[in-house]
TORKE-964892 format. One record per residue: residue in one letter; z, y, x of N, C-alpha, C in turn. Coordinates in steps of 0.2 Angstrom, whole numbers, plus 5000, padded with zeros to 4 digits. Layout:
// residues N
AZYXZYXZYX/...
// end
This chain:
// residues 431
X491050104784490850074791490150064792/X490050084796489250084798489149994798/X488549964800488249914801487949894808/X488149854812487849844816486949854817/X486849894821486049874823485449824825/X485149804823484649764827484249804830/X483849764835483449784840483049854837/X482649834830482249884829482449944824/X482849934823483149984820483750034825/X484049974830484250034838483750084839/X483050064841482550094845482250144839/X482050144833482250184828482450234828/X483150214828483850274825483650314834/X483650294839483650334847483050374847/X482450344844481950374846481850454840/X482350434834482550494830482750564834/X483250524835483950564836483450594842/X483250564848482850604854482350664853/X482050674849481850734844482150764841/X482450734835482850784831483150804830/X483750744833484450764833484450814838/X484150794844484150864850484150934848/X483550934844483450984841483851024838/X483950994833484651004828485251044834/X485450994840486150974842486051074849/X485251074847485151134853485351214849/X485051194842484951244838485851274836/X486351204836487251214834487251234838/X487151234845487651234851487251324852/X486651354849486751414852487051454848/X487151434839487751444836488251444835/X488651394842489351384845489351444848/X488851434853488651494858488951544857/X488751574852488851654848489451674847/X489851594842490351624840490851584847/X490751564853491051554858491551504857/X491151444853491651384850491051334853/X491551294853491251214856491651164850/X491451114848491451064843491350984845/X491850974847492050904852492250834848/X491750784849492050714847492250684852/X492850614849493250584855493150524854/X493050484857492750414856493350364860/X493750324855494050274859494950344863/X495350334855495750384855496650344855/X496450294857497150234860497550264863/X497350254872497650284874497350344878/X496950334884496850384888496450454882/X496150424880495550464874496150524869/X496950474870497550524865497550584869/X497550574877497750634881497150694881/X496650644882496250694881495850764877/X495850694869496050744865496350814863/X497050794868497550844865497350924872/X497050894877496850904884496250974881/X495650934876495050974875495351034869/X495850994863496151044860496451104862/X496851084867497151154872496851214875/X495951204877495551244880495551314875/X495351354875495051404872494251384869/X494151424864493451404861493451334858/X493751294859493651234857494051164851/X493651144847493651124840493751054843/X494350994841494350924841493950934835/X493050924832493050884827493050834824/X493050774828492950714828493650654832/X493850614826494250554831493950494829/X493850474835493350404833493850344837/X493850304832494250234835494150164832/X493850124831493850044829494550034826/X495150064830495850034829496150104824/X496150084818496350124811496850174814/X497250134818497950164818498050224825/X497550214827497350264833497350324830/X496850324824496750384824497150444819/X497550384816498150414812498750454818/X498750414823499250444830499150484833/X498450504835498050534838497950614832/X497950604827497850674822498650694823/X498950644822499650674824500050704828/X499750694836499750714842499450774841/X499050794840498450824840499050914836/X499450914833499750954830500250974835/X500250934839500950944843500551004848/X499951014848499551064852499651104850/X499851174854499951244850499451274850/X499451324846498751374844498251364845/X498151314843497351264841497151304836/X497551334831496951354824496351324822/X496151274824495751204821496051164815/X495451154813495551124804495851034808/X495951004805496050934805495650894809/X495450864814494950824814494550764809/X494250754808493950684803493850644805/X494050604807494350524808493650454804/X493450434810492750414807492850344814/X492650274810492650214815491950184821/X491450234818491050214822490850294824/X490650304830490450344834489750394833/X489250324830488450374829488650434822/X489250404820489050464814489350524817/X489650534825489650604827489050614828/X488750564831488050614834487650624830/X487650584824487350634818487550684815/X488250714818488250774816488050844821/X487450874818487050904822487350974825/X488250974820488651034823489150994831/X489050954832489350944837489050954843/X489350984848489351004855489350934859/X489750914860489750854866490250804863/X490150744865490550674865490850654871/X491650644869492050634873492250554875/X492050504878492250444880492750414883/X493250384878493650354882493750284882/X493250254878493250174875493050124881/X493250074881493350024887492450034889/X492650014896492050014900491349984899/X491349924894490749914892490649974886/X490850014885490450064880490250134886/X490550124891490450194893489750234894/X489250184897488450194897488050204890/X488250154886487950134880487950224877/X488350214875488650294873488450334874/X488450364880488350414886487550414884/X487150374885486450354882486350374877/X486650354873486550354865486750444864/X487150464868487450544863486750604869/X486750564874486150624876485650624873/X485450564871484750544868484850584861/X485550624857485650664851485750704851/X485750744860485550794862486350824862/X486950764862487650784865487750794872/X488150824875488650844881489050764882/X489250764887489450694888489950704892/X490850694891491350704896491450624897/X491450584901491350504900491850464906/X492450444902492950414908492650364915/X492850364917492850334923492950254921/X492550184923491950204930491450244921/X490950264925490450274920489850234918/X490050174921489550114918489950044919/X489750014916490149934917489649904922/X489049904922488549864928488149934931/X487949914937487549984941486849974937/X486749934934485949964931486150014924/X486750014921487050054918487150124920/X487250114926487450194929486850254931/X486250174933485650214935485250254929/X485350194922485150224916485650294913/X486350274912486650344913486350394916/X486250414923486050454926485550474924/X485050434922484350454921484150484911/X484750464910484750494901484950584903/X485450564905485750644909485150694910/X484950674914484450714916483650714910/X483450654909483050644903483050704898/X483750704896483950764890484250824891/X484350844898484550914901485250934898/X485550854899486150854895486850874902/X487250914901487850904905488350824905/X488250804909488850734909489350734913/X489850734911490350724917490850684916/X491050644924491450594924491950594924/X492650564923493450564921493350554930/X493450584935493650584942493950614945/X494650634938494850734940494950754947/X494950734952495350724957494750804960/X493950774958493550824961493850904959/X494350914953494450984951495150994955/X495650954958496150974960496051014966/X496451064963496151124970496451104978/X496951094977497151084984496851014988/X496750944984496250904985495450934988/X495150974984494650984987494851044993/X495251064994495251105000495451055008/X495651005005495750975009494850915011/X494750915007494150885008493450945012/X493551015010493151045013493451045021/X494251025022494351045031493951005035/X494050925028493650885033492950905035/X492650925030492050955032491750985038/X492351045038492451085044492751055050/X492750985051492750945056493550945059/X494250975054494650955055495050915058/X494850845057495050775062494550775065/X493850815068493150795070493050725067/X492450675070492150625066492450575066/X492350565057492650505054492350455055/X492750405060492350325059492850305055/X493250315051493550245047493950285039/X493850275034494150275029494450235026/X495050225025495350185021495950215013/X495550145009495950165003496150124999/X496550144993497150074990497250094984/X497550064979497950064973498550014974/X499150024971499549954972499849974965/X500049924960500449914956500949864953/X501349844948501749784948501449754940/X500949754941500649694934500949644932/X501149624927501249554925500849524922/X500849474922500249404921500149444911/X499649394910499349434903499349374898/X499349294901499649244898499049224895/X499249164892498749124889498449164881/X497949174880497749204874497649144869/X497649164861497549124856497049144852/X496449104851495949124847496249114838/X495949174836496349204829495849274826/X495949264819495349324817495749384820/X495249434823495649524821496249544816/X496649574819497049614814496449634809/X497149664804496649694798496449784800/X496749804806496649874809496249884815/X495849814815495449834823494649814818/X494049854821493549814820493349774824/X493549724827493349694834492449694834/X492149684829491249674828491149754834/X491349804830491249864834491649864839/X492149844842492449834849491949824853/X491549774852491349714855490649774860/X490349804851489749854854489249814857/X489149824862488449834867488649764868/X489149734869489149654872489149604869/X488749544872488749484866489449464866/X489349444858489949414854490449364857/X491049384859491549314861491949334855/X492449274854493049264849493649304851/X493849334845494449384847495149334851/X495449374856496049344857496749364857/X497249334857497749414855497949444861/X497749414869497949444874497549514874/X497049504872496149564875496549624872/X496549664866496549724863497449734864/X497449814870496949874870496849864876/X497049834880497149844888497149784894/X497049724892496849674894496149634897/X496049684892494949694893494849694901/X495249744903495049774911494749704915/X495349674914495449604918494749534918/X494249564912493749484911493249544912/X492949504915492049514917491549544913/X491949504905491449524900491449594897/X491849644900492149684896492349724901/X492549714907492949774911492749744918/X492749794923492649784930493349774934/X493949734934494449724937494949794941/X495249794943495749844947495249884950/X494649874953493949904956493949944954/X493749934948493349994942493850014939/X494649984938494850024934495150084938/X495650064944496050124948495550124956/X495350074959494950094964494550134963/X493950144960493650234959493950284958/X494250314959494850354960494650374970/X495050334971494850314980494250304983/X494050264978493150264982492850324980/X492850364976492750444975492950484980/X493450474982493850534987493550494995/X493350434995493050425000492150455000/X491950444998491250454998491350524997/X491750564993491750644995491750685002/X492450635005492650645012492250625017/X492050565016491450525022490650575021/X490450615018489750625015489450575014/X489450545012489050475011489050455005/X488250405003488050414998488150324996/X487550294999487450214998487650185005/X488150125005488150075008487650055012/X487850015018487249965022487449895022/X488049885021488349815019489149815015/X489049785011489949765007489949685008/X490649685010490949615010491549615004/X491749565003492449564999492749494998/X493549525000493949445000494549444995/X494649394992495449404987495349364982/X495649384978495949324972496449334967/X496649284963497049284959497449244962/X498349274965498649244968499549234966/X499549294961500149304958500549274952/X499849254947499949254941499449184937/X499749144934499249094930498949114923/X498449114923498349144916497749164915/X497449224908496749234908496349264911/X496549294917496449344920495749334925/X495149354925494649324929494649364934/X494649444935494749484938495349454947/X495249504952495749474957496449524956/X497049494957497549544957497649554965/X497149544968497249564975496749554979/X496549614982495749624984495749674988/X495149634993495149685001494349704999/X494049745000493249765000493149825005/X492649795010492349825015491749875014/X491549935017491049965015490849975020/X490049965026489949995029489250045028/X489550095031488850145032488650175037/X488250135038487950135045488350145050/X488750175054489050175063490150185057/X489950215051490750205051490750145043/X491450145047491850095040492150135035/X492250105028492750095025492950035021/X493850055020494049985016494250005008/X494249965004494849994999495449904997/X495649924995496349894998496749874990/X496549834986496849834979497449784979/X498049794977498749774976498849774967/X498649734964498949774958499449724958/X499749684960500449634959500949664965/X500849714969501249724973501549804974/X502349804973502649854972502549914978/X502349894982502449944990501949974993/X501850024996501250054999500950015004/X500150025003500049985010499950015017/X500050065015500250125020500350185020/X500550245022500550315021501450295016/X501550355016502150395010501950425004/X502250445000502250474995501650484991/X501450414987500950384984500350394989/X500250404993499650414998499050344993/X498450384992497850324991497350324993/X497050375000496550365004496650395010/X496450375015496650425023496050415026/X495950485029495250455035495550465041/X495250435045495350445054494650445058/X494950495062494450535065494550525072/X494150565075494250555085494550605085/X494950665081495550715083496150695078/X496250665074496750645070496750605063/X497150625058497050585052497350655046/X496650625042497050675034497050605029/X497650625027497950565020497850595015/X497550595010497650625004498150564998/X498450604996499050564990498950614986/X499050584979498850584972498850694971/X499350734973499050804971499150844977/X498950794984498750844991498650824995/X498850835002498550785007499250815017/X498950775019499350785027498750765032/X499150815036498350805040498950795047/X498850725052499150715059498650725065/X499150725069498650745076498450655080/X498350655083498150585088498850565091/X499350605088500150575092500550565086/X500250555080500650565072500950605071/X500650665073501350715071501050745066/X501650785062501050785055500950865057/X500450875054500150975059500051005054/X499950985046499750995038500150965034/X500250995028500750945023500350985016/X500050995012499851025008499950995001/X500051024997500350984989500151064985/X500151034977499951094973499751064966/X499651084960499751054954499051004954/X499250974947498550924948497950964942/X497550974943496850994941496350954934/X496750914929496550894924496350954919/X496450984916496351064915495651084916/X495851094924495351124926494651094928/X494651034927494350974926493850974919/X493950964915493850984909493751074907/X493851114911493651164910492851184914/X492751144920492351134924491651104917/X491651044916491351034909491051084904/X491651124902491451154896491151204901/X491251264907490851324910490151294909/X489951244911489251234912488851204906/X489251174901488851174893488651254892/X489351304894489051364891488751404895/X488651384901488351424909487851394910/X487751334908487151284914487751274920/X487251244925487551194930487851134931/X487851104935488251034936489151024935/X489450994934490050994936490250964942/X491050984941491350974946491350874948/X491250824945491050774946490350744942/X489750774941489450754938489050684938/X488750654934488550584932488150564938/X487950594943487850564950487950534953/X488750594954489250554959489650524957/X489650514948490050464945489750394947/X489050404946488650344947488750294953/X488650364957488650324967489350314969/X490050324964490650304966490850244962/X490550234956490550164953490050114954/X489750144958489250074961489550044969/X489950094971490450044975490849994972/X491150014967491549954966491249914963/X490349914959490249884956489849834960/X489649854969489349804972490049764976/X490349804976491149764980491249704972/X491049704968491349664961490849604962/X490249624964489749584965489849544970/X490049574977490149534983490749474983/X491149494976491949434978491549374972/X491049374965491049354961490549294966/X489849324972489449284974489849244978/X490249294982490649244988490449254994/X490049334995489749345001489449405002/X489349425008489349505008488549525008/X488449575004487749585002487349635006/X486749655009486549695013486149755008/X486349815010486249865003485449915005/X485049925003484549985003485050025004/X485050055012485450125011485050195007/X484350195005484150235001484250224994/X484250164992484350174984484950124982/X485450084985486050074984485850014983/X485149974983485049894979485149854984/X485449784982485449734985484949694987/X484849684993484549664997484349594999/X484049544997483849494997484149424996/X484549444989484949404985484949394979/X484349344977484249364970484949324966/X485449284969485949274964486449334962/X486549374967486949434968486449484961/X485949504965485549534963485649534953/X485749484952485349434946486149484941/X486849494945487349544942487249604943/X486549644943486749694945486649744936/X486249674931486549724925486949664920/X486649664914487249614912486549604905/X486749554902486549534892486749574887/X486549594883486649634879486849604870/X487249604866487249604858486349624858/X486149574852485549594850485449684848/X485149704849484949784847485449814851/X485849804856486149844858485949874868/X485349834868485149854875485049914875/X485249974883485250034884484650044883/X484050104883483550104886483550194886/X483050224890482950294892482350304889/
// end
């Protein structure tokens, strides 16, 4: 097990790997190239990072050779799963608990993120800077100064990054986003969007050392030290501030993606946001119920968060964004959309498989082609920094006024003052 880093030895090992490793990591991938193989680590293989795993093992050309997890037991589950894949013809993966010694390995193609939201920037950073490919769950930063550095390591290192927002790859979804284009409803003033789910409260935690199968120190990573609790690990994080961006960041980007695709819009001119904790007593800092307003300039949007409520807050058949237009409304739900006229009759009904797959094959075309992907760290950024100023506006209490050209908050130095966060010693991002 690795060692945590200090400050000077972080800037050190970055400022290595940013030559070297690149180097090393330029010279593997054109002998990937040749033999039409790609060599993928997975970071944080619990739970989403299991599917995926088995998701990149499935592609052609491509080698799981790396599972990386703090939690022992993951990755024992995760090699396991990993066989249930057919004709992989891959060796084993090697099962390793801290992540830098993938990027030390100079045969490695790209790093796969799936580790809670304070790791996603950090990482993402850290593997471009080793001259790795970056597939990186959603949101892709924990704070928007996170995102802006993301974005700019991306590009820094001439690294492909792409964000878990597979919704971009679904074919029938984006045909539905090009009619709007084509001015299908004509223009859109108003989009609205939601998650709803039936959560149970998370209860009161009890401070106690880590199991003997987690590392919590390397849990913790990039963020200052709190005491373990046994509510946090694996999935509790979401819910505190320290650690996770609430229902916002975890299922709202989703929706706020599919709104800013549909709307063409990029930064806000104002966010407001109203809600709470109103279902459940417990550790939860996060709201389980939350309205957040977006405007851009002459149109609206809402997003609409339920996670303690079983029921649609509007639309059928999962429906989680609609625009309305001066000709009609298109709803998009989870793998198509409906399009009604101005008298609700429905004129379109469109459904078709869901594009995960195809999502991740968008990724590897452009490690091997060049180009952007189909969600790239851009528009990961400008879709997570909605929720990340909607996160801002419930925590100050008040709606903030945004740079429509560079997405910053406008003359709030309290607001302002969250827009990155404290760092573990040696663990600040830098480009």
């Amino acid at each position: 097990m690795w060692q945590k880093l200090d400050r000077r030895r972080f800037l050190q090992w970055t400022a290595g790997t940013s030559v070297a490793a690149c180097t090393a990591a330029s010279t593997a991938q054109q002998a990937s190239s040749v033999a039409d193989r790609l060599r993928v680590g997975v970071m944080g293989v619990n739970g989403r990072g299991r599917a995926l795993a088995q998701s990149f093992a499935s592609r052609p050309g491509v080698e799981v050779a790396y599972l990386c997890d703090v939690d022992s037991r993951a990755i024992e589950a995760t090699i396991a799963a990993l066989k249930e894949v057919p004709d992989t013809g891959a060796r084993e993966p090697q099962g390793v608990g801290d992540f830098r010694r993938v990027l030390d390995d100079p045969q490695v193609d790209a790093l796969i993120i799936a580790a809670p939201n304070h790791w996603h920037a950090p990482a993402t950073i850290l593997a471009c800077a080793a001259g790795k490919h970056v597939y990186v769950e959603k949101p892709c930063s924990h704070t928007a100064e996170e995102g802006e550095l993301a974005l700019a390591a991306a590009r820094k290192h001439n690294r492909v990054v792409a964000t878990g927002t597979q919704r971009r790859s679904y074919g029938v979804i984006v045909e539905g986003m090009n009619k709007l284009r084509e001015g299908v409803i004509g223009e859109i003033r108003y989009a609205r969007s939601w998650y709803r789910a039936r959560r149970p409260g998370i209860g009161r935690g009890q401070v106690m050392d880590p199991p003997a199968w987690l590392d919590f120190d390397l849990w913790q990573g990039p963020a200052p030290r709190r005491p373990y609790k046994d509510n946090l690990v694996h999935y509790n994080w979401h819910w505190h501030w320290h650690w996770g961006n609430g229902e916002l960041g975890n299922n709202g980007v989703h929706a706020l993606d599919l709104v800013r695709w549909g709307m063409g819009v990029d930064f806000p001119t104002r966010v407001a946001s109203s809600g709470g904790r109103y279902w459940h007593d417990d550790d939860q800092e996060t709201p389980d119920t939350h309205v957040v307003t977006f405007e851009f300039g002459p149109r609206l949007a809402t997003w609409e968060g339920l996670s303690c409520s079983p029921t649609e807050p509007g639309g059928t058949r999962a429906a989680i964004a609609a625009f309305h237009g001066d000709q009609g409304t298109l709803e998009v739900f989870d793998v198509g959309y409906r399009i009604y006229d101005l008298q609700h009759k429905l004129v379109a009904d469109q459904s078709g498989p869901a594009g995960e797959l195809d999502h991740i094959d968008s990724f590897l075309r452009c490690i091997r082609e060049g180009g952007r992907p189909a969600a790239d760290i851009e528009d990961g950024h400008r879709s997570a920094l909605l929720c990340h100023l909607g996160n801002i506006a419930q925590r100050v209490g008040r709606a903030l006024q945004i740079d429509p050209g560079t997405g910053h908050i406008r003359d709030d130095a309290e607001a302002a003052a969250l827009w990155g966060r404290e760092y573990a010693p040696g663990w600040r991002p830098e480009v």
